[in-house]
C-alpha positions in Angstrom: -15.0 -14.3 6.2 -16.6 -12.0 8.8 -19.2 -9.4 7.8 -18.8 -6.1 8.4 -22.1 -4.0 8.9 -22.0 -0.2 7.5 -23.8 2.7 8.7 -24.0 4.8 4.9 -25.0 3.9 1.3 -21.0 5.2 0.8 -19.8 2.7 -1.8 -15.6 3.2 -1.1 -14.0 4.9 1.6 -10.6 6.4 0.0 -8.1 6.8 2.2 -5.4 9.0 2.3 -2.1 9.7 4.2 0.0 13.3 3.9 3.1 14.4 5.3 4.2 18.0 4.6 2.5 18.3 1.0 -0.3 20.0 1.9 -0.3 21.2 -1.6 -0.2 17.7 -3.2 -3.4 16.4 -0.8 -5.3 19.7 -1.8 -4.7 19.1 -5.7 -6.0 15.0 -5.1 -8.7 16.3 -2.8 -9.9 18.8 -5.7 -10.3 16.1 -7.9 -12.2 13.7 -5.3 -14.5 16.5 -4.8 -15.4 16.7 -8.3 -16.7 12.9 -7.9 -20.7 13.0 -8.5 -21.1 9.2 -10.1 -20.2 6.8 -7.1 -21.0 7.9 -3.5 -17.3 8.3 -1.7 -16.5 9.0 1.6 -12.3 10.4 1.6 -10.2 9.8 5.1 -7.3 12.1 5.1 -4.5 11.4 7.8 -2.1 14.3 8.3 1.2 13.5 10.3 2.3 17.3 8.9 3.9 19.3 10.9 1.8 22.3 12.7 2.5 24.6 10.0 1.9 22.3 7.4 -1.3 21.1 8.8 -2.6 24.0 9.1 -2.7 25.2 5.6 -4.3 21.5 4.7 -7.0 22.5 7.5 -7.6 26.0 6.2 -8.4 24.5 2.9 -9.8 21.4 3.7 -12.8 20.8 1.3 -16.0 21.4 3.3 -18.1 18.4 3.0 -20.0 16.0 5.4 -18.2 13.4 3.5 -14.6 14.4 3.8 -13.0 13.8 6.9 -9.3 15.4 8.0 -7.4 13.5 10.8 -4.1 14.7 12.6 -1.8 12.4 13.8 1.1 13.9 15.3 3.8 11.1 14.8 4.0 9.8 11.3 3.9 6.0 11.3 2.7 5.0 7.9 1.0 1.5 8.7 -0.8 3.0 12.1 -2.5 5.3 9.5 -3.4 2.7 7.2 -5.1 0.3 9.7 -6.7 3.4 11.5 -8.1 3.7 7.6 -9.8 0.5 7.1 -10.9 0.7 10.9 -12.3 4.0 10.6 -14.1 3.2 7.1 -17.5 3.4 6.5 -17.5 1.7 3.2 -17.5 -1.9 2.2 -14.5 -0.8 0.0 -11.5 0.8 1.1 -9.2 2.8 -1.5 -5.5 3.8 -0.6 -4.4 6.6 -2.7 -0.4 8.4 -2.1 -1.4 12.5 -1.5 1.3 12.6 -4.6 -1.4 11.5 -7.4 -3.5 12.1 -9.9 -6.6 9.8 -10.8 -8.3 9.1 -13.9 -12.2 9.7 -14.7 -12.4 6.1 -14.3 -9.6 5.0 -11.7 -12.7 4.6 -8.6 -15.2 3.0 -11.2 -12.6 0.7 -12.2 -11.9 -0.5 -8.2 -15.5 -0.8 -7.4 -16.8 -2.6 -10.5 -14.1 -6.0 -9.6 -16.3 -6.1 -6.0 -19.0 -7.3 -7.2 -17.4 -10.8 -7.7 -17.0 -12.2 -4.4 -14.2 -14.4 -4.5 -12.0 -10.3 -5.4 -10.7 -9.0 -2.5 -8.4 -6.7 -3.1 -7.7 -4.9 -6.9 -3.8 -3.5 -7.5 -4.6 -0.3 -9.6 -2.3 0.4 -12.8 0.3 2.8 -11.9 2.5 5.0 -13.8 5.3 6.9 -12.4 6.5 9.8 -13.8 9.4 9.4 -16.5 8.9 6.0 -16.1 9.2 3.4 -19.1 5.5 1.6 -19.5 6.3 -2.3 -18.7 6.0 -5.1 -20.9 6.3 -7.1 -18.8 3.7 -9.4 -17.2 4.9 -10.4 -13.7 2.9 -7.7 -12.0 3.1 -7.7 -8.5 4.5 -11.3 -8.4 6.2 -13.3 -4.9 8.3 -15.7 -6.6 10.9 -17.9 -5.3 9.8 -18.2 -1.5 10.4 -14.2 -1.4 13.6 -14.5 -3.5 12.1 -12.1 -6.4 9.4 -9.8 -5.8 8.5 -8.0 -9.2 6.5 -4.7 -9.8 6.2 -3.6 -13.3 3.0 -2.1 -12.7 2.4 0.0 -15.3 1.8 -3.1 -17.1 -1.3 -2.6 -19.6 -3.4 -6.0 -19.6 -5.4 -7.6 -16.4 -4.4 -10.3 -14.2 -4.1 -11.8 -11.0 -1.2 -10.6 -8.7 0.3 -11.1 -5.1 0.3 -7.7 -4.2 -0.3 -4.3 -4.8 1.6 -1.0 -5.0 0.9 0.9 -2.0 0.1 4.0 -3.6 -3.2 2.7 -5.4 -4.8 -0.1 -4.2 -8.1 -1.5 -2.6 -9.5 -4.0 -0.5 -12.6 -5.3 0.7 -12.4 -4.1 4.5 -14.1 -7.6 5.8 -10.7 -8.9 4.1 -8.4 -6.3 6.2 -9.9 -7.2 9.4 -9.8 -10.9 8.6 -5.9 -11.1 8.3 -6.0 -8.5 10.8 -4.7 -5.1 8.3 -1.0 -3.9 8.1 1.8 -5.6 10.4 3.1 -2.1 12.3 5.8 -4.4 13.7 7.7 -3.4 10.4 10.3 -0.3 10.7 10.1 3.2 9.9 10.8 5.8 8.3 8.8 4.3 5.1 7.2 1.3 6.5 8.5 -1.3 3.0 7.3 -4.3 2.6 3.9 -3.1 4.0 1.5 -3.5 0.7 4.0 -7.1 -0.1 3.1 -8.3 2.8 -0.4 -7.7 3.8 -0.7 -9.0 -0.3 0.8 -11.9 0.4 -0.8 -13.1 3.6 -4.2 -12.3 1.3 -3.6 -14.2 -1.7 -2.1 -17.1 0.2 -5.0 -17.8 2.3 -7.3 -16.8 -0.6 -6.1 -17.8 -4.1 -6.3 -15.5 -6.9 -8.4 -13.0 -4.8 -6.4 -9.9 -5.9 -6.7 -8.7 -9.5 -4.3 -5.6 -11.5 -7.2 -3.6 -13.1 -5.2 -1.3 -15.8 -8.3 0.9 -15.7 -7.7 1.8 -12.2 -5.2 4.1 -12.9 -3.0 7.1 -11.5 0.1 8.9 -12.3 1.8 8.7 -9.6 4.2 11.8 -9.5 6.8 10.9 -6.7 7.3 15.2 -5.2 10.3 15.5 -3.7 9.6 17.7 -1.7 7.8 16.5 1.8 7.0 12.7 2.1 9.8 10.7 3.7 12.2 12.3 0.8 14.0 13.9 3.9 14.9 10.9 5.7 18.8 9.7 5.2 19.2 7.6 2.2 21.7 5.1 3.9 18.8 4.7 7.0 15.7 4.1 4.6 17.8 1.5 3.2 18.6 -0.4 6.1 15.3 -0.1 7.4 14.0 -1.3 3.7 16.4 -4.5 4.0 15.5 -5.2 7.9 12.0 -5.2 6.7 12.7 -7.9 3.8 14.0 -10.3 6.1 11.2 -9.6 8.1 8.8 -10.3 5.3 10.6 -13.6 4.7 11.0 -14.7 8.3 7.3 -14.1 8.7 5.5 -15.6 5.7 7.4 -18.6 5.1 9.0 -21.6 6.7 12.2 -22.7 7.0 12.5 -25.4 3.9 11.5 -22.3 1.8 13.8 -19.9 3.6 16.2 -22.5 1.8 14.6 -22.4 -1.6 14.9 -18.5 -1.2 18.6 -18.4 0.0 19.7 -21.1 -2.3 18.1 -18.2 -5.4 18.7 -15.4 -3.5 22.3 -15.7 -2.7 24.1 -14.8 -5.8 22.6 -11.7 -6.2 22.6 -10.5 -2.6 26.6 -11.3 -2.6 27.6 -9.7 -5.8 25.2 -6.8 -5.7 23.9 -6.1 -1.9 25.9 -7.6 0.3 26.2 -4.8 2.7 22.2 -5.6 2.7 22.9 -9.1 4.3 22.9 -8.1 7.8 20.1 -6.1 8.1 18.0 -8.9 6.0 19.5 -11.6 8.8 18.1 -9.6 11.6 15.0 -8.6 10.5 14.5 -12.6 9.6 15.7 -13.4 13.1 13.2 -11.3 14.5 10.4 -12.8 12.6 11.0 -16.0 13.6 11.5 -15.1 17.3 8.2 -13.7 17.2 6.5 -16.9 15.6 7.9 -19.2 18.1 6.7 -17.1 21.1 
C-alpha cells in the first residue's frame, strides 16, 4: 500500500460536508472545538447557498486548525474525495453536519489504527427514534449484492463490509489506493457511495474494516436543509440506478446470477417499479468495465 507523507503531528483530519444547515455544522463544530486530548484538524465543505454560507462563515470557529471550504455545486462524493485529498492526517473521519459525537467517538476511531492490517473503522450509529439492533449483520454484502444489511446501532464489535456514511474512517493511504469515492454514481444523494468504496476495501483487504460501538454519534437526520428538498420519487430512482451500478461494478456475471436468482422475488413482489432503473445502472457499469 502506498505511503502517504504528512506535513503536521494532526492525528485525524475530520471531514465534514454541509448543505443549508449552517446551524447543524455550527452545533458539531462547537463540539470539535472543545477537543483538547487528540490533535485534529476539521475540513468543512459548504455547498450552501450564498445566504446560508454566509452565516456558517460569520461563525466559523477561528482556529489555524479548522478549515471552511465553499463549493458552489453540491456533489456529495466530489466533496468526500476532495476530503481525503485535502487531509493532512494519516486518519480521515467523515462525520454528517447533522450529529452529535460522544466524549470518546474520535478516541474510539484512532485507537483501531494502530493495528495495521485496520483500514477503515464503521462508527456505531444511532438515529433518532430508532429501535437499538440486535442484530449482528452490521454492515454486511451478502448474496453477490442481493442483501446489504445495516443495523448499525448494533452494540458489540466486529468486522463489516462497509460503513454508514455519516460516521466512518479510513486510513487515507487506503483511499488513494482504491482510488476514494466512484463520482460516476448519481445525484442528488450520491447512495451506494460508503457500500461501495466498503466493498472494493474489504475485498481486496479481508477483514480490514472493523464496527467500533465506542465510536459513536446520534445521528439526528434534520429535515430541514440536506437533500430533504429533493423529490422523493427522483432520490429513489437515482437510489435504485445507483444499486445496479454497485452490482454491475463489483461483481461478475456468474454472481450477477447468484444475486438475481436471490434477488428476484423480492424486487417483483415489493419493488418492481425499481427494476428498470437497477437494469440501467447495471448496464452502465458493465459498459464502463469493458471499455
Amino acid at each position: 500500500m502506498a505511503k502517504i507523507q504528512t506535513t503536521t503531528d494532526y492525528r485525524i483530519s475530520v471531514v465534514i460536508g454541509t448543505f443549508n444547515r449552517p446551524d447543524s455544522v455550527l452545533g458539531l463544530l462547537e463540539q470539535l472545538v472543545d477537543i483538547r486530548d487528540v490533535p485534529i484538524e476539521v475540513l468543512v465543505f459548504d455547498q450552501s447557498s450564498k445566504e446560508n454560507y454566509s452565516v456558517s462563515s460569520s461563525l466559523f470557529p477561528k482556529q489555524e486548525n479548522f478549515h471552511l471550504l465553499r463549493l458552489e455545486k453540491p456533489n456529495t462524493c466530489r466533496y468526500l474525495n476532495m476530503g481525503w485529498q485535502y487531509a493532512k492526517a494519516p486518519i480521515v473521519l467523515y462525520l454528517d453536519d447533522d450529529v452529535t459525537i460522544t466524549s470518546e467517538t474520535l478516541n474510539a476511531h484512532i485507537r483501531h489504527y494502530d493495528k495495521k492490517s485496520l483500514l477503515g473503522v464503521a462508527g456505531r450509529v444511532v438515529n433518532d427514534g430508532e429501535q437499538i439492533s440486535k442484530n449482528s449483520q452490521v454492515g454486511k454484502v451478502l448474496f453477490c449484492g442481493a442483501v446489504i444489511t445495516k443495523n448499525f446501532s448494533f452494540t458489540e464489535p466486529l468486522y463489516v463490509d462497509y460503513p454508514y456514511g455519516c460516521n466512518m474512517s479510513f486510513k487515507k493511504a487506503a483511499l488513494e489506493e482504491v482510488g476514494g469515492f466512484d463520482e460516476k454514481l448519481k445525484p442528488p444523494i450520491y447512495a451506494y457511495n460508503e457500500v461501495d468504496l466498503g466493498y472494493r476495501i474489504t475485498k481486496k483487504w479481508k477483514n480490514s474494516i472493523i464496527f467500533e460501538p465506542h465510536a459513536l454519534v446520534y445521528h439526528h437526520q434534520i429535515k430541514q436543509g440536506g437533500t430533504r428538498f429533493y423529490n422523493q420519487k427522483y432520490i429513489q430512482k437515482t437510489t435504485d440506478y445507483n444499486y445496479g451500478y454497485f452490482l454491475g461494478k463489483n461483481f461478475n456475471f456468474a454472481q450477477n446470477i447468484v444475486c438475481l436468482i436471490r434477488r428476484i422475488p423480492y424486487q417483483i413482489v415489493k419493488e418492481a417499479n425499481s427494476i428498470w432503473e437497477i437494469l440501467s445502472g447495471f448496464m452502465y457499469a458493465k459498459s464502463v468495465r469493458t471499455r
